[in-house]
C-alpha positions as a Markdown table, in Angstrom:
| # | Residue | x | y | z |
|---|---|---|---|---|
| 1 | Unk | 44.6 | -49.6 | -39.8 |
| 2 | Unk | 44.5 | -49.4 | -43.4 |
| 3 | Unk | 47.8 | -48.3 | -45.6 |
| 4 | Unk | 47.1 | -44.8 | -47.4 |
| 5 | Unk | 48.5 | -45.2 | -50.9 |
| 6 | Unk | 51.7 | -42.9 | -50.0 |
| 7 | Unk | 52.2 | -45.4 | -47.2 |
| 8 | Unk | 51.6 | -48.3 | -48.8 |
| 9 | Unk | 53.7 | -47.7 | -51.8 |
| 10 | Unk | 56.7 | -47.1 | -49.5 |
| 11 | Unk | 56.1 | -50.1 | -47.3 |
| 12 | Unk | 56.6 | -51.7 | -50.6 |
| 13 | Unk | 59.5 | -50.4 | -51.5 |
| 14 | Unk | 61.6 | -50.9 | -47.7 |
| 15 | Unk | 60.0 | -54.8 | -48.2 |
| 16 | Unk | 61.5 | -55.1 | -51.7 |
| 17 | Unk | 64.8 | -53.7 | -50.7 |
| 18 | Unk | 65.5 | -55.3 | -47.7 |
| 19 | Unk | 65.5 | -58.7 | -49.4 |
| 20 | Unk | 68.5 | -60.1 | -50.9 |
| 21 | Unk | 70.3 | -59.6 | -54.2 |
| 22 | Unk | 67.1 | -56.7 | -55.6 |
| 23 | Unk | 67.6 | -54.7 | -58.3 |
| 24 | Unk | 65.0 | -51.4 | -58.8 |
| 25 | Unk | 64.9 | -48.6 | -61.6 |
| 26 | Unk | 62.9 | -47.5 | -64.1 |
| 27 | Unk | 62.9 | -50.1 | -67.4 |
| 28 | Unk | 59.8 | -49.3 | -69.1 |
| 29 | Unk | 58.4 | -45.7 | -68.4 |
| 30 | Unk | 59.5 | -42.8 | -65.7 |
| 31 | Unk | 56.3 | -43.3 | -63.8 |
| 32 | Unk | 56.9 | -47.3 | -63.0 |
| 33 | Unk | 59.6 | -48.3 | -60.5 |
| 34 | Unk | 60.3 | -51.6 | -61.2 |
| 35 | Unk | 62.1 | -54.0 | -58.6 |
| 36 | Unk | 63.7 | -57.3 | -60.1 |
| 37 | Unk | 65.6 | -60.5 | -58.4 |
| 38 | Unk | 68.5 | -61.7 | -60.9 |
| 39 | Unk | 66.7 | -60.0 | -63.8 |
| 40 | Unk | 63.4 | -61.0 | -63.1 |
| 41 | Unk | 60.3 | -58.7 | -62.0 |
| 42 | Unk | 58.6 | -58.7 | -58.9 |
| 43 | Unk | 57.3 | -55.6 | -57.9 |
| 44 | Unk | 55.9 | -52.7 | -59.9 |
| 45 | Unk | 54.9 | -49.2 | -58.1 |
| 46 | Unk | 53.4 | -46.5 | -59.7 |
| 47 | Unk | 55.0 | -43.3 | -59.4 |
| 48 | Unk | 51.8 | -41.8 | -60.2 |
| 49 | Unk | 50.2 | -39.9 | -57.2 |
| 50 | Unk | 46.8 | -40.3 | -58.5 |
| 51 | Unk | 46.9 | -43.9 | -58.9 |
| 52 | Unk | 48.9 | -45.2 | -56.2 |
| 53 | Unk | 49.1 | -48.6 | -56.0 |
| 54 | Unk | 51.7 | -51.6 | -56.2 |
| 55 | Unk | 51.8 | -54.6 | -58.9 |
| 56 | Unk | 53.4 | -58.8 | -57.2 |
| 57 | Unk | 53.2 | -61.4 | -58.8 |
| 58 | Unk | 51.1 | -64.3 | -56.9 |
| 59 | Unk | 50.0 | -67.9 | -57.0 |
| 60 | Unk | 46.6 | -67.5 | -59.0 |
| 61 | Unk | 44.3 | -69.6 | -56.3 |
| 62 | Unk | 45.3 | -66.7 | -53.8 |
| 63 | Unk | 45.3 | -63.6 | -56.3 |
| 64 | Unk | 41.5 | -64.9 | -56.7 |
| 65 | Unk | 41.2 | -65.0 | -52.8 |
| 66 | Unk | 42.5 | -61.6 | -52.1 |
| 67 | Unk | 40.8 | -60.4 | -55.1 |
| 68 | Unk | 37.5 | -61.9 | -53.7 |
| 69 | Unk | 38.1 | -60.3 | -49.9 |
| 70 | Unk | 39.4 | -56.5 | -50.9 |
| 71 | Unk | 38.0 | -54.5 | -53.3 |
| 72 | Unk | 40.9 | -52.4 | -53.8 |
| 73 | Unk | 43.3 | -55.5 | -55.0 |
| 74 | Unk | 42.4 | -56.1 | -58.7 |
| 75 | Unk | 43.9 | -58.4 | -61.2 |
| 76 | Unk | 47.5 | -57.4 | -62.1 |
| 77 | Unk | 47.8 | -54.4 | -63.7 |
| 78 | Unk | 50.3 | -53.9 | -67.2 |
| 79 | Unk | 50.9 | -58.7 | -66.6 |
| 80 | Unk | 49.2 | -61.3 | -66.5 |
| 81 | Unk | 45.8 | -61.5 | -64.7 |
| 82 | Unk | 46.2 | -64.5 | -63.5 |
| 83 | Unk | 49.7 | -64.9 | -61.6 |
| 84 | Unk | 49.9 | -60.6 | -60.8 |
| 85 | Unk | 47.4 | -58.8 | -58.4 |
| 86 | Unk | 47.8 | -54.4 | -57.8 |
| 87 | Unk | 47.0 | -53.9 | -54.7 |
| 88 | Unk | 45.8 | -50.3 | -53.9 |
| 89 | Unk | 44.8 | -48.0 | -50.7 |
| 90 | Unk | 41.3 | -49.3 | -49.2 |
| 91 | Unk | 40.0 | -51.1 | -46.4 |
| 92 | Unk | 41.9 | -54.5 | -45.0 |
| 93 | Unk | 44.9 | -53.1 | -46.7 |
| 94 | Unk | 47.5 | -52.8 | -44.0 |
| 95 | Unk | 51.1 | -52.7 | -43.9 |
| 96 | Unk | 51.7 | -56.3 | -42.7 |
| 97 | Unk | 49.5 | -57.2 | -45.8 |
| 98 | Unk | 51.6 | -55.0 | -47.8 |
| 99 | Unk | 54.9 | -56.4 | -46.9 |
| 100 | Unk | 53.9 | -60.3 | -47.2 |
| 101 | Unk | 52.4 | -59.6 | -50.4 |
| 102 | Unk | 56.1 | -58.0 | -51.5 |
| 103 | Unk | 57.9 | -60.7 | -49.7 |
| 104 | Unk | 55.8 | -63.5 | -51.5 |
| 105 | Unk | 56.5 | -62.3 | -55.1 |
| 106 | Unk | 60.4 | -62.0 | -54.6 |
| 107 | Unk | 60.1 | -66.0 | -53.1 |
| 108 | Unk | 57.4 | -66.8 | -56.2 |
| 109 | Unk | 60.3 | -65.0 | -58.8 |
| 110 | Unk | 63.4 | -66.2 | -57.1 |
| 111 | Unk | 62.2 | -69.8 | -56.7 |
| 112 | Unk | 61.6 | -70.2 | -60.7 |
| 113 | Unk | 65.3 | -69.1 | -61.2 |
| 114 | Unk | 68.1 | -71.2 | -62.2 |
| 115 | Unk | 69.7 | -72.3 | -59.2 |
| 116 | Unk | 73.0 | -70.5 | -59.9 |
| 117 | Unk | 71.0 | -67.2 | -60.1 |
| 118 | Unk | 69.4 | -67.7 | -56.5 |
| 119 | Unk | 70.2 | -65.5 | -53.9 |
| 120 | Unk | 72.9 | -66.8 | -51.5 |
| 121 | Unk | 74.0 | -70.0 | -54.1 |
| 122 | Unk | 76.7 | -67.9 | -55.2 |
């Protein structure tokens, strides 16, 4: 079953949130809620209801993979094409996608941090 944007969004969200030491508001412009480890972004979701899709970062051979096999992932949206993939409502879109897609970001973003800033190394 494929996530409606509504649902995928807020699978998003309880992913991000339900990690250690995340951060969320609203740095750059009411309609972005952004969600940051120690600082650092790795989750964007648009508040905008006619665009509802989510931003992770991601290692660039498999943002070119799930680019390649769903046609509603794109290159990152507002970063870098390269290392961020949106993900939006479509088919093969489901909520377990959803969450690992979340859940790899946060480990992408926290494992480039210093290691004092890590979660669980204070």
């Amino acid at each position: 079953m494929s996530a409606a944007g509504d649902r995928l969004q807020d699978t998003a969200r309880r992913a991000a949130l339900a990690l250690p030491d995340v951060s969320h508001g609203y740095p750059f412009t009411p309609g972005l809620d952004v969600y940051k480890v120690a600082g650092k972004v790795f989750l964007i979701v648009t508040d905008d209801p006619d665009d509802q899709i989510i931003t992770v970062k991601c290692e660039p051979e498999h943002a070119r993979a799930h680019v390649r096999a769903h046609a509603s992932i794109t290159p990152g949206r507002y970063l870098d094409k390269r290392h961020w993939i949106s993900l939006g409502p479509g088919p093969g879109i489901t909520e377990r996608l959803v969450t690992d897609a979340v859940e790899d970001s946060y480990d992408l973003v926290a494992a480039r941090l210093p290691r004092r800033d890590r979660p669980g190394a204070r």
